[in-house]
DRENPA-3360 file (N, C-alpha, C; in nm, 2 decimals, always signed):
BEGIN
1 = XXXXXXXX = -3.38/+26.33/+2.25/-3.28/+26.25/+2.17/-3.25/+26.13/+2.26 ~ -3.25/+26.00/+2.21/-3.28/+25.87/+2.26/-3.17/+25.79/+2.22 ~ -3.12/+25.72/+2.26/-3.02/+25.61/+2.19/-3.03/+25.46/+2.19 ~ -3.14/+25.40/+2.29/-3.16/+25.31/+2.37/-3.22/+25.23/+2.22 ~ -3.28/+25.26/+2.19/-3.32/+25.21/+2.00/-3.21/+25.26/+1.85 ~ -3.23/+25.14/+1.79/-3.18/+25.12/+1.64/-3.24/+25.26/+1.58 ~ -3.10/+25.32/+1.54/-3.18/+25.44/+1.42/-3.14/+25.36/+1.27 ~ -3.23/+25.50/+1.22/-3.19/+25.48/+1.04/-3.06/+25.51/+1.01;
9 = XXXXXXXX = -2.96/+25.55/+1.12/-2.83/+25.63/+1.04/-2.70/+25.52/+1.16 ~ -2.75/+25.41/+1.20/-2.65/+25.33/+1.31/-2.57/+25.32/+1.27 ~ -2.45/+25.36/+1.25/-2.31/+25.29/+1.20/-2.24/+25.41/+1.09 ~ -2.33/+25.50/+1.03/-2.30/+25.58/+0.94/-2.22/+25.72/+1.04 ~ -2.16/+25.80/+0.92/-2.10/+25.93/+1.04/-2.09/+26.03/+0.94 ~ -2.18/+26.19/+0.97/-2.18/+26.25/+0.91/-2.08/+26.39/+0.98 ~ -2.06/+26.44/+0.90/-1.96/+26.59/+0.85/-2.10/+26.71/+0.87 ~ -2.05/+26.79/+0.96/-2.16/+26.92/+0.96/-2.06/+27.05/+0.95;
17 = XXXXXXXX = -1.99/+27.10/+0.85/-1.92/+27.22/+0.85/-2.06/+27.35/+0.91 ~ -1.99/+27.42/+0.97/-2.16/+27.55/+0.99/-2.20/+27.47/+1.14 ~ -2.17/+27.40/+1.24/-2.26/+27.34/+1.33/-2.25/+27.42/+1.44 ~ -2.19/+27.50/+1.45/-2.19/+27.62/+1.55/-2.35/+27.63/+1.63 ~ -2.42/+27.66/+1.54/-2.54/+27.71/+1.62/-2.66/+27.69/+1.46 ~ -2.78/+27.71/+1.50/-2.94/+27.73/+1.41/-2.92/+27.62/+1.31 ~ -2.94/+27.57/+1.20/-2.98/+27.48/+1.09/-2.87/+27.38/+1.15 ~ -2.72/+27.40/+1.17/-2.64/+27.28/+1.17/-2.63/+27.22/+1.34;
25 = XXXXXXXX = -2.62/+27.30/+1.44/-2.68/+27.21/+1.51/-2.77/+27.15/+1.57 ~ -2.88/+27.21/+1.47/-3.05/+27.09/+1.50/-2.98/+27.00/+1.41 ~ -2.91/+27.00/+1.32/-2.91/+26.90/+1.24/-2.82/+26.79/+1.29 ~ -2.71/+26.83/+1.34/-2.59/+26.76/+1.43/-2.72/+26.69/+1.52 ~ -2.77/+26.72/+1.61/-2.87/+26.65/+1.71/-2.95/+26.57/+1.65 ~ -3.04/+26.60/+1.55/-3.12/+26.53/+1.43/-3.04/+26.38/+1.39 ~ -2.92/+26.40/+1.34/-2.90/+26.28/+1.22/-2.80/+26.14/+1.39 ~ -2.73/+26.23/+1.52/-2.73/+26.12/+1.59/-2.84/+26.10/+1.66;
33 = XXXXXXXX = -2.97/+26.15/+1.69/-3.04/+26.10/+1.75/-3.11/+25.98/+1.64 ~ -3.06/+25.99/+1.50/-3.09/+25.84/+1.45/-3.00/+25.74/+1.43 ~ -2.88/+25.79/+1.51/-2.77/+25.67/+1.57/-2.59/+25.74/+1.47 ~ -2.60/+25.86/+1.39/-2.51/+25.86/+1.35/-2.35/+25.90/+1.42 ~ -2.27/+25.87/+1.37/-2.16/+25.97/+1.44/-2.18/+26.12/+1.40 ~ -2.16/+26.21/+1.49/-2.16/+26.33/+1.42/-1.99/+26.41/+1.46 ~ -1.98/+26.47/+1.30/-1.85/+26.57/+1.35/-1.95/+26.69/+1.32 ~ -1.86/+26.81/+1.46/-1.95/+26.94/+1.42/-1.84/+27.00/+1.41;
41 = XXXXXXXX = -1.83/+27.12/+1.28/-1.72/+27.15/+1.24/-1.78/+27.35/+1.24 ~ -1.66/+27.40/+1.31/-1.70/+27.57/+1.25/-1.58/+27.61/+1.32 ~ -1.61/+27.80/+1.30/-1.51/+27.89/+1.37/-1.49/+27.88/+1.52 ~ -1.67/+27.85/+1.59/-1.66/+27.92/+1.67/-1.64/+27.73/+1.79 ~ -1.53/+27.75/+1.85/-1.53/+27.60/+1.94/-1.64/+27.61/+2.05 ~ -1.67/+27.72/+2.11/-1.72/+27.71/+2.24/-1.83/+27.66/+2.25 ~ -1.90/+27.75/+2.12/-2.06/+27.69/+2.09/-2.05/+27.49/+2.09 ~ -1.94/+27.49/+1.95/-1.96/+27.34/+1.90/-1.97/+27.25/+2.05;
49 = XXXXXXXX = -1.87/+27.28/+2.12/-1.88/+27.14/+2.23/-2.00/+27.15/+2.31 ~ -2.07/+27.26/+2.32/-2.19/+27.28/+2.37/-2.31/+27.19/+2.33 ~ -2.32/+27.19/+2.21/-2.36/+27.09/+2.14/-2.30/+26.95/+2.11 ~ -2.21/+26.92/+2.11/-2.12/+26.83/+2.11/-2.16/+26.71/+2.26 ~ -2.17/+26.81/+2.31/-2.20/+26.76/+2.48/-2.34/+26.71/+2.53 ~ -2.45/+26.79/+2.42/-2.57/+26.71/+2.43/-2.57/+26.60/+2.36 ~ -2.51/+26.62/+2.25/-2.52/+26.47/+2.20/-2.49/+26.37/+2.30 ~ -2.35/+26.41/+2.37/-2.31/+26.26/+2.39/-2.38/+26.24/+2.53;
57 = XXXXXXXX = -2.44/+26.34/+2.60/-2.51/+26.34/+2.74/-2.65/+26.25/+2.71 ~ -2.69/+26.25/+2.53/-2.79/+26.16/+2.52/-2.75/+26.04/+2.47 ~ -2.61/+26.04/+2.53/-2.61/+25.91/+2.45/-2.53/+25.86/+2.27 ~ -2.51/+25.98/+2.22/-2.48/+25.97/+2.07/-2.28/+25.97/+2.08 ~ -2.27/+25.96/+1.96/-2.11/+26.05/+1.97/-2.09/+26.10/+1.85 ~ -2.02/+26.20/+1.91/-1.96/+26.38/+1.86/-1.81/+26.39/+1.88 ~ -1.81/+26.46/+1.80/-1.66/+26.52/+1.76/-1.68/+26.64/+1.74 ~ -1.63/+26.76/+1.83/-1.61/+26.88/+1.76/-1.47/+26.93/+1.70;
65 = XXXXXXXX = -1.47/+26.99/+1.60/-1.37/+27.04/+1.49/-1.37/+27.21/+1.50 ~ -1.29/+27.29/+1.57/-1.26/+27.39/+1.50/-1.17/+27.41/+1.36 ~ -1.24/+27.48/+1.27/-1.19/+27.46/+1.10/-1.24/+27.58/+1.06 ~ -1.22/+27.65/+0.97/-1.29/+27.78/+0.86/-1.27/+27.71/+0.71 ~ -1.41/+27.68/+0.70/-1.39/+27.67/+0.56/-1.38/+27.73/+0.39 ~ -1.31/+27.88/+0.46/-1.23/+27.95/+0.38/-1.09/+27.89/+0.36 ~ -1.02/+27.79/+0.45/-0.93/+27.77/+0.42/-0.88/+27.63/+0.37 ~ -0.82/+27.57/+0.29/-0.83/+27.46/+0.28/-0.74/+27.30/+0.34;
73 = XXXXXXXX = -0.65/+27.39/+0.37/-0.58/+27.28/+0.50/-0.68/+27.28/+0.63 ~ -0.79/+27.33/+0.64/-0.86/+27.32/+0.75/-0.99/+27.19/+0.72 ~ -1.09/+27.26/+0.59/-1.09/+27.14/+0.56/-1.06/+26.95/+0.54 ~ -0.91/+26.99/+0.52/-0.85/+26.88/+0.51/-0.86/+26.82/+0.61 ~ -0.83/+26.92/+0.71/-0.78/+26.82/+0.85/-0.90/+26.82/+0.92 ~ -1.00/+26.89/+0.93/-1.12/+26.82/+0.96/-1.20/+26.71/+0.90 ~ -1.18/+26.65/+0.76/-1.24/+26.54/+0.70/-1.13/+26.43/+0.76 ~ -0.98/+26.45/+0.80/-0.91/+26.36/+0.84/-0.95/+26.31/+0.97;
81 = XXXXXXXX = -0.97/+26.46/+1.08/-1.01/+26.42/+1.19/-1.16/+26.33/+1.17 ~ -1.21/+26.34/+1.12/-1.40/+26.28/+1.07/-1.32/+26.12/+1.14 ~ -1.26/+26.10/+0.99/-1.22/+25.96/+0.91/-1.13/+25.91/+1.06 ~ -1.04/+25.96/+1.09/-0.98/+25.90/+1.18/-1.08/+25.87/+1.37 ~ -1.17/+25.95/+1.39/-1.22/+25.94/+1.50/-1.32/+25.80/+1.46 ~ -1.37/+25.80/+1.34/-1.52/+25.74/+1.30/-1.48/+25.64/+1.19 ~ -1.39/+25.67/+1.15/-1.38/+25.54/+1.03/-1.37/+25.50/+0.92 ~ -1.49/+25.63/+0.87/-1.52/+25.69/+0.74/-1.60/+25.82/+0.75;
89 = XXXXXXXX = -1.70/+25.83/+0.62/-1.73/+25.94/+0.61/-1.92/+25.93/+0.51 ~ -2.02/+25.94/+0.58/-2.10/+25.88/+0.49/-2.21/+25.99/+0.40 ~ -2.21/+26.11/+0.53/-2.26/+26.23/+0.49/-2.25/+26.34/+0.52 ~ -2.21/+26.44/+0.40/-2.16/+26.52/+0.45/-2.29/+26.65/+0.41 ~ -2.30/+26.72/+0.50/-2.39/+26.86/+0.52/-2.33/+26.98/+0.56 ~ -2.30/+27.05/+0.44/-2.23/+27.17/+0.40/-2.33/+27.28/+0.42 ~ -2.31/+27.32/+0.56/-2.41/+27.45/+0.61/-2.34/+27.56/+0.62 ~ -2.19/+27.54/+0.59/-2.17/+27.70/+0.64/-2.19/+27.80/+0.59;
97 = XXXXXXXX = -2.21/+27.93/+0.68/-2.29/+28.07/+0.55/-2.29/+28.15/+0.62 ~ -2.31/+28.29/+0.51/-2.32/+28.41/+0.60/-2.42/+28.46/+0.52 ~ -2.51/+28.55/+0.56/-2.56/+28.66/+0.50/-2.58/+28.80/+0.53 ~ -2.45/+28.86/+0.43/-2.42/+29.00/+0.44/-2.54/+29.09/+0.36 ~ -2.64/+29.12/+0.36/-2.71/+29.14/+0.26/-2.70/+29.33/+0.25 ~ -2.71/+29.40/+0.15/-2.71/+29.54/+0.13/-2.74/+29.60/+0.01 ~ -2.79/+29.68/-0.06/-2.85/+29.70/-0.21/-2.68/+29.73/-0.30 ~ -2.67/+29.71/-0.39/-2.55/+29.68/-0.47/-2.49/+29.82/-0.47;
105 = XXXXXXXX = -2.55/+29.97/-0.43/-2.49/+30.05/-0.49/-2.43/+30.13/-0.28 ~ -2.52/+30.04/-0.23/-2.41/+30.03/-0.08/-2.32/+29.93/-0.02 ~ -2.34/+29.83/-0.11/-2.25/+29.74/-0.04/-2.08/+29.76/-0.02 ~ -2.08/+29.66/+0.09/-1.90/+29.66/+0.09/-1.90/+29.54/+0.02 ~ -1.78/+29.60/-0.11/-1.76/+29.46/-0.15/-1.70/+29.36/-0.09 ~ -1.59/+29.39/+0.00/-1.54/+29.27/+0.11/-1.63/+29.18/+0.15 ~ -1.77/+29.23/+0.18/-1.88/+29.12/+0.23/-1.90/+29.03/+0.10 ~ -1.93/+29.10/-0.02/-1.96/+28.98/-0.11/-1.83/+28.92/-0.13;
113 = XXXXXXXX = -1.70/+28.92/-0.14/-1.61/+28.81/-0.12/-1.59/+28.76/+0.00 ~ -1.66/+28.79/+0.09/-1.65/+28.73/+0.21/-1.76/+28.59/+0.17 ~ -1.90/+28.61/+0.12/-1.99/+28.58/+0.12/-1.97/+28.45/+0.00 ~ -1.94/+28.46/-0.05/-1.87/+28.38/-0.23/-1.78/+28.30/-0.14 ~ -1.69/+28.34/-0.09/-1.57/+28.22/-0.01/-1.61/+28.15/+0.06 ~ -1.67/+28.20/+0.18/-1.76/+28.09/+0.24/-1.87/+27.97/+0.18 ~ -2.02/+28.10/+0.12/-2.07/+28.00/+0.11/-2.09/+27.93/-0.03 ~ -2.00/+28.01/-0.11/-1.99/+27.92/-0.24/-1.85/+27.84/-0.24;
121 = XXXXXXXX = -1.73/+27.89/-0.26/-1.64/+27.83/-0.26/-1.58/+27.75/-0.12 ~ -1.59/+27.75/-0.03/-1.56/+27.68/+0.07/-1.68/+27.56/+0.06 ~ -1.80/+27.54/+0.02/-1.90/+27.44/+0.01/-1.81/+27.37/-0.11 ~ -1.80/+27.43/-0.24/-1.73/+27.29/-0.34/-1.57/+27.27/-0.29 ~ -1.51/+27.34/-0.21/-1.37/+27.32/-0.17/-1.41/+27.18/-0.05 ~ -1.49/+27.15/+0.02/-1.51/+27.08/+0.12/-1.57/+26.96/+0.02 ~ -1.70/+26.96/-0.04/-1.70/+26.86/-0.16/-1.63/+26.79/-0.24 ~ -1.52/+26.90/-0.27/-1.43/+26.85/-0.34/-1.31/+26.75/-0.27;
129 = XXXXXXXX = -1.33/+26.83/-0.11/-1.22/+26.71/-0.06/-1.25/+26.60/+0.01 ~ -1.40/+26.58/+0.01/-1.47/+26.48/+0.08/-1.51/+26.39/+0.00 ~ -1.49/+26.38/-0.15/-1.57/+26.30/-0.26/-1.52/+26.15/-0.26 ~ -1.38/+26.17/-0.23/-1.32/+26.04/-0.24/-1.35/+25.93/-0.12 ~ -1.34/+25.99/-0.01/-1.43/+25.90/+0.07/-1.55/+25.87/+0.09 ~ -1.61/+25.95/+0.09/-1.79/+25.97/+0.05/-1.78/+25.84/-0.06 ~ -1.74/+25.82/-0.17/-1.75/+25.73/-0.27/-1.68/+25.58/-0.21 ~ -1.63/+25.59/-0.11/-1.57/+25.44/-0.03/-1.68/+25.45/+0.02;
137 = XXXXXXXX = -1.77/+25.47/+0.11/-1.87/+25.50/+0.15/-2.03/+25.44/+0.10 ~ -2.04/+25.36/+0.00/-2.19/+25.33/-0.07/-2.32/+25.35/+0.05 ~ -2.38/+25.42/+0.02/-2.40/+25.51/-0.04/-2.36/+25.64/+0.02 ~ -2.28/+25.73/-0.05/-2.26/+25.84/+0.02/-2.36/+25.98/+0.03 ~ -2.37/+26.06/+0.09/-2.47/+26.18/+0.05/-2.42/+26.28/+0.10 ~ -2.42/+26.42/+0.03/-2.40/+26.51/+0.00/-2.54/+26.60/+0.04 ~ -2.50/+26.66/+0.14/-2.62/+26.79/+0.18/-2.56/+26.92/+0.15 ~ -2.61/+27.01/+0.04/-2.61/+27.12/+0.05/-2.72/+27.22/+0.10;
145 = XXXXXXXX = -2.69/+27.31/+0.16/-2.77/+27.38/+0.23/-2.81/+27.57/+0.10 ~ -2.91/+27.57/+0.07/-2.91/+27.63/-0.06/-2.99/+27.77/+0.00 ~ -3.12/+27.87/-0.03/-3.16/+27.93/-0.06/-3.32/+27.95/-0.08 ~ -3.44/+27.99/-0.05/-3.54/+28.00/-0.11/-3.50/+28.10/-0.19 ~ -3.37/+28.25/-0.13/-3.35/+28.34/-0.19/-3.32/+28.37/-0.35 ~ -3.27/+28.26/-0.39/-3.22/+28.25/-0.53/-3.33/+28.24/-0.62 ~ -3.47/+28.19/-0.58/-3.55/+28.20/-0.66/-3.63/+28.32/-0.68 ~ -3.60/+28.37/-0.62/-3.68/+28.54/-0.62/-3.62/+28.63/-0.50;
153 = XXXXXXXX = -3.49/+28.69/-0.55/-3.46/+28.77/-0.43/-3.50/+28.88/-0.46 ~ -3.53/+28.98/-0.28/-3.57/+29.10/-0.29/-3.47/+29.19/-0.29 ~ -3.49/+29.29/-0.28/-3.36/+29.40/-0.27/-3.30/+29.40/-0.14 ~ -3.14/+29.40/-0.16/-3.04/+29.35/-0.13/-2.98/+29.23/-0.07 ~ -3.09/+29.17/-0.14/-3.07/+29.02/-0.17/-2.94/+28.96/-0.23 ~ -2.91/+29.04/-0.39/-2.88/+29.03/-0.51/-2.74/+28.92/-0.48 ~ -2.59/+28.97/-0.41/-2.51/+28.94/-0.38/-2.51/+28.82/-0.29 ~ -2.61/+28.77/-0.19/-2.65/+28.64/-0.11/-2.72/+28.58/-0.21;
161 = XXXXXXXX = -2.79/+28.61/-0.29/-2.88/+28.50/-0.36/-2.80/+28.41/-0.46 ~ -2.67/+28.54/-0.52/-2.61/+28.49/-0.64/-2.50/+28.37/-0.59 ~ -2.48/+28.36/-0.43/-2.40/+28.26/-0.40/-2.51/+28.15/-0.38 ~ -2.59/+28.18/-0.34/-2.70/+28.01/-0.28/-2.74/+27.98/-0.49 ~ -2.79/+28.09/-0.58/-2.81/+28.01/-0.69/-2.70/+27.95/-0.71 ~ -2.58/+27.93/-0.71/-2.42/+27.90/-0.73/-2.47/+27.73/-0.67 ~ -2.46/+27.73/-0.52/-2.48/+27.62/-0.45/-2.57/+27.54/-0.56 ~ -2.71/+27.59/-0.57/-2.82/+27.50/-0.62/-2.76/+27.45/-0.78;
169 = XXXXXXXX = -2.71/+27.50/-0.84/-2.63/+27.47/-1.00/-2.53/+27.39/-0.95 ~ -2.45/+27.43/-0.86/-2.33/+27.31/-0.85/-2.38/+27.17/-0.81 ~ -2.50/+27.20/-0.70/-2.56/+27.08/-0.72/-2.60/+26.96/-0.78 ~ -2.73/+27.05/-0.88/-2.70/+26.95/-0.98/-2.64/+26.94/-1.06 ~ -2.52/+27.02/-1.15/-2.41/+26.91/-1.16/-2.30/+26.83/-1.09 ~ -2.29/+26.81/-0.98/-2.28/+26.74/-0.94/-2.36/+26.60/-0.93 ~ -2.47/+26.61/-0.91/-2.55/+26.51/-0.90/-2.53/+26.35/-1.01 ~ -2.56/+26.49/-1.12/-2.53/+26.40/-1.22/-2.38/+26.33/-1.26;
177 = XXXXXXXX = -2.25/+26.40/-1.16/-2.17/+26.31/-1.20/-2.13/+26.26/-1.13 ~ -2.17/+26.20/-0.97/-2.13/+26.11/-0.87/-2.25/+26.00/-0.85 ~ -2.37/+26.02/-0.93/-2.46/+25.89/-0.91/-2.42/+25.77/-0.96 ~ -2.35/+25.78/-1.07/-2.28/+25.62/-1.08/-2.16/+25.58/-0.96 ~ -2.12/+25.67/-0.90/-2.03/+25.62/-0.79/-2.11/+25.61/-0.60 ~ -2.26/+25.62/-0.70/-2.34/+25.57/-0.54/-2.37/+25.67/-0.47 ~ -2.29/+25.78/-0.47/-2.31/+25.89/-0.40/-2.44/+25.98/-0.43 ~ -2.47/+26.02/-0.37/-2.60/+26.14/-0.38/-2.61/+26.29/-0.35;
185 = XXXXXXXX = -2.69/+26.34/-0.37/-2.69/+26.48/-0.37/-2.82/+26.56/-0.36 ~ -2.83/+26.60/-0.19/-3.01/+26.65/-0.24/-2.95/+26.83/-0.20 ~ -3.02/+26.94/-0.24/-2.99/+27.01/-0.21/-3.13/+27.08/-0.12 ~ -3.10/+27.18/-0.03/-3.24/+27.23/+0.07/-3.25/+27.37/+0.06 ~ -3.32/+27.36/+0.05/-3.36/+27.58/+0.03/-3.47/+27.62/+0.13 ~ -3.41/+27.69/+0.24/-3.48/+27.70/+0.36/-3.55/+27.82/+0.32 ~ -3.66/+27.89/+0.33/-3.66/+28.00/+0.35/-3.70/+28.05/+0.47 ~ -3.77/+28.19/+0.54/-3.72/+28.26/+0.63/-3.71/+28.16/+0.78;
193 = XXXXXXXX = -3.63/+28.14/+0.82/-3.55/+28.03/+0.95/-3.54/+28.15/+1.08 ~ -3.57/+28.14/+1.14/-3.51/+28.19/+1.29/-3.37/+28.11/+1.31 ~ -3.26/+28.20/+1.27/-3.16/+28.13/+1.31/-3.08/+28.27/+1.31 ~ -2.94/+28.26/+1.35/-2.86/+28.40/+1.39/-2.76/+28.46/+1.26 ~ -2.85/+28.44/+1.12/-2.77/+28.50/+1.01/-2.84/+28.63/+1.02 ~ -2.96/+28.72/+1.06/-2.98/+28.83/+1.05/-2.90/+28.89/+1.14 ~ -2.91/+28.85/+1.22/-2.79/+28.96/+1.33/-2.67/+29.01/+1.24 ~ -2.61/+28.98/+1.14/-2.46/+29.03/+1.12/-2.51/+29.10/+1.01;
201 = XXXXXXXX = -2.65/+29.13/+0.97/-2.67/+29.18/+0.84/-2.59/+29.34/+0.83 ~ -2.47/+29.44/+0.76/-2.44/+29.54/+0.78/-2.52/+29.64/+0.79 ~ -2.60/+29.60/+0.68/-2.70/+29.74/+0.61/-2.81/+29.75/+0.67 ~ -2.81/+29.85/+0.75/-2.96/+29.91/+0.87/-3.08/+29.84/+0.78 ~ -3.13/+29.95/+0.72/-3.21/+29.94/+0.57/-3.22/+29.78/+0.54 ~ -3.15/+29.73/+0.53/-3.18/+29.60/+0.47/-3.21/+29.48/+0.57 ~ -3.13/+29.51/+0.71/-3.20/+29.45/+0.84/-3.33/+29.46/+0.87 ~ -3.39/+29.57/+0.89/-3.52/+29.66/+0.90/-3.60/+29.57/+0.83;
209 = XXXXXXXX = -3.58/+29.58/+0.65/-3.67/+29.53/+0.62/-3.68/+29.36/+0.64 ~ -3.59/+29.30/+0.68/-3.59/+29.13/+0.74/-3.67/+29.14/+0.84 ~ -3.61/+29.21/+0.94/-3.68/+29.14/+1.08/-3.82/+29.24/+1.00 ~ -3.88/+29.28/+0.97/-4.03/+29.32/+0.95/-4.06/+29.20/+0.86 ~ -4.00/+29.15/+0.81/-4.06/+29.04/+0.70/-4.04/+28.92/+0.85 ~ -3.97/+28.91/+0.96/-4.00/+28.82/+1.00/-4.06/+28.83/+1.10 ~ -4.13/+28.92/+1.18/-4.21/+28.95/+1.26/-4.38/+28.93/+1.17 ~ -4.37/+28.93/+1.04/-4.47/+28.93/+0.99/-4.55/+28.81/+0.98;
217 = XXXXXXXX = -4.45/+28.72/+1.00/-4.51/+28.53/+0.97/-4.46/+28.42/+1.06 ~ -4.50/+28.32/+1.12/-4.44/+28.24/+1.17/-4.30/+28.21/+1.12 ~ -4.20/+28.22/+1.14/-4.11/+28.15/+1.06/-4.04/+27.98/+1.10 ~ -4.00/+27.93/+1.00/-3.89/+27.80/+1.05/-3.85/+27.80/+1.18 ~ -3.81/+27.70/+1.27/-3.73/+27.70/+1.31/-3.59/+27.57/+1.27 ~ -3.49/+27.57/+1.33/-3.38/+27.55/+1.26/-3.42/+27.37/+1.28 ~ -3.52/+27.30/+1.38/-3.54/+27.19/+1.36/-3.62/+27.14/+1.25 ~ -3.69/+27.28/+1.26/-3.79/+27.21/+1.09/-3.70/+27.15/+0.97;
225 = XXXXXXXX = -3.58/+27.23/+0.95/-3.48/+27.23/+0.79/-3.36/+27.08/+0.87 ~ -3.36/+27.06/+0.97/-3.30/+26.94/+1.08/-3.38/+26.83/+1.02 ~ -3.51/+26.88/+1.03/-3.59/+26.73/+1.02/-3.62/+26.72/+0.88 ~ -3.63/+26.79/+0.74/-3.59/+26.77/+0.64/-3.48/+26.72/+0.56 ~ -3.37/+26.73/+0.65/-3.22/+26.68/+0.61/-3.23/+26.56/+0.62 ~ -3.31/+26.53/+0.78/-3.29/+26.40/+0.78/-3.33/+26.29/+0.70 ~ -3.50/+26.39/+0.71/-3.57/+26.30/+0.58/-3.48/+26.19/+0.45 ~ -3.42/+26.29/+0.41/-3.33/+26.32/+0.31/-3.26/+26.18/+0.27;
233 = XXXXXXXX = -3.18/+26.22/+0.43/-3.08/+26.11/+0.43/-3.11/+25.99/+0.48 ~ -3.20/+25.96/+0.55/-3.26/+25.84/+0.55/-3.34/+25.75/+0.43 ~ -3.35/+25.78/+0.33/-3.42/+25.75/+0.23/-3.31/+25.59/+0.20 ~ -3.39/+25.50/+0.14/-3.32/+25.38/+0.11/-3.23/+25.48/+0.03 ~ -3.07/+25.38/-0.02/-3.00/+25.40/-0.14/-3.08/+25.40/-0.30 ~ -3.16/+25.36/-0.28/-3.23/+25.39/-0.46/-3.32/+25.49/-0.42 ~ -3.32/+25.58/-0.36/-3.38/+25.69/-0.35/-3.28/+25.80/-0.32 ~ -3.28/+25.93/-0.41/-3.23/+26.07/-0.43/-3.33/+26.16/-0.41;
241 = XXXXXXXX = -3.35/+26.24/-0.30/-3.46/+26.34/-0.30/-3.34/+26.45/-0.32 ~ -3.35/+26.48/-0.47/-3.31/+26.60/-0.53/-3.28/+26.73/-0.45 ~ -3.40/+26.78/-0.42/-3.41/+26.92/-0.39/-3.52/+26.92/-0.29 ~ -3.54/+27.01/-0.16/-3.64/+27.01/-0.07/-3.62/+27.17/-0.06 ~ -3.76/+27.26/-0.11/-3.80/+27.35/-0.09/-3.89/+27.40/+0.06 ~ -3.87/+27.44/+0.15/-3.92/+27.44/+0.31/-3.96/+27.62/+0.32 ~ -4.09/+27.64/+0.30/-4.08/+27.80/+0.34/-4.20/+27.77/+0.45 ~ -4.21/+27.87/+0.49/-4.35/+27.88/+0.65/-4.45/+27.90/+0.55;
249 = XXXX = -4.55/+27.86/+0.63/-4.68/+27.87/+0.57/-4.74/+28.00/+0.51 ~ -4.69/+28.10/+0.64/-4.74/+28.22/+0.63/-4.69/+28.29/+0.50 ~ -4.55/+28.24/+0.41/-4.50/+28.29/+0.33/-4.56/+28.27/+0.20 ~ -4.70/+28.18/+0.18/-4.76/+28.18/+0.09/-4.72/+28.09/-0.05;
% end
């Protein structure tokens, strides 16, 4: 990561709720190593400045936010801290997630409302509170971080998939009602990533069969779906790249 050159994002400052660690902070690294401000926003502080610290050791600047975006004065005050460190607010990338995955007739239901709060409702609660600057902002963009899962989950998928299809539908409508106000909306559906959402999986049985599905194929790593975001968001203003589907090769 370089700074000594003009990026495509110089002057702009994006929002990374989820930047803790795997997709959000390659992506935090990704969007200032093309000049942006970055805030990295999660639970865990220790990780964020860790990252926070490469950036600015290459040169970028970072803001880390401890926030849960289960809650919604936290949100708040992390879009305020954004606005007040940076100025405004130009993109925001809504990664935070969990996946609890377990067959329906073992699950703890706690997990699936654990799983719904975070990564469905805390994504449109953060959207929701970011829309009005995002729209001061021409052009603003909206990153949701979505699913291959939702298009064909396997067993004990069912409860994770039904929140990433949630993401992908709020998307596009959304889309369609903030393009007259400039703003954008692409959504990304990673599939299998080497990043640290299998570790919390509860269900033996349902871990098992992951890591054998991921020992099976090369998988992502978290800069691949980094460097898709970016794509993304670099596109001139009359360009919307909708939706980016990303699986490993090996996944056919």
């Amino acid at each position: 990561m370089n700074h000594t050159t003009a990026g495509e994002l110089d002057g702009k400052t994006a929002l990374i709720p989820g930047a803790s660690s795997g997709i959000g902070a390659a992506t935090a690294e990704a969007l200032a190593a093309e000049g942006a401000n970055v805030s990295l926003a999660a639970r865990r502080s220790d990780r964020l400045d860790e990252t926070a610290e490469r950036i600015k050791d290459a040169g970028g600047e970072a803001l880390s936010i401890t926030a849960d975006v289960t809650e919604e004065t936290d949100i708040e005050a992390m879009i305020d801290a954004t606005t007040d460190a940076f100025g405004g607010l130009d993109v925001l990338v809504n990664n935070a997630g969990v996946m609890l995955l377990a067959p329906v007739g073992r699950a703890d239901t706690d997990d699936w409302r654990r799983m719904v709060s975070i990564n469905l409702t805390g994504l449109m609660n953060t959207t929701h509170a970011a829309l009005p600057t995002l729209k001061k902002d021409e052009p603003g963009h909206v990153v949701n971080i979505s699913s291959d899962a939702r298009r064909g989950p396997g067993a004990g998928f069912g409860a994770y998939a039904a929140t990433k299809a949630g993401v992908s539908t709020f998307s596009e409508s959304l889309r369609g009602e903030v393009a007259g106000d400039g703003v954008r909306v692409t959504t990304i559906e990673p599939g299998a990533t080497d990043t640290e959402l299998p570790e919390h999986i509860p269900d033996a049985a349902a871990n098992e069969n992951v890591e054998a599905a991921i020992e099976s194929m090369r998988t992502l790593e978290s800069a691949d779906i980094a460097a898709a975001i970016r794509y993304a968001v670099t596109q001139p203003p009359r360009v919307n790249v909708d939706e980016l589907l990303v699986r490993p090769t090996d996944a056919g």
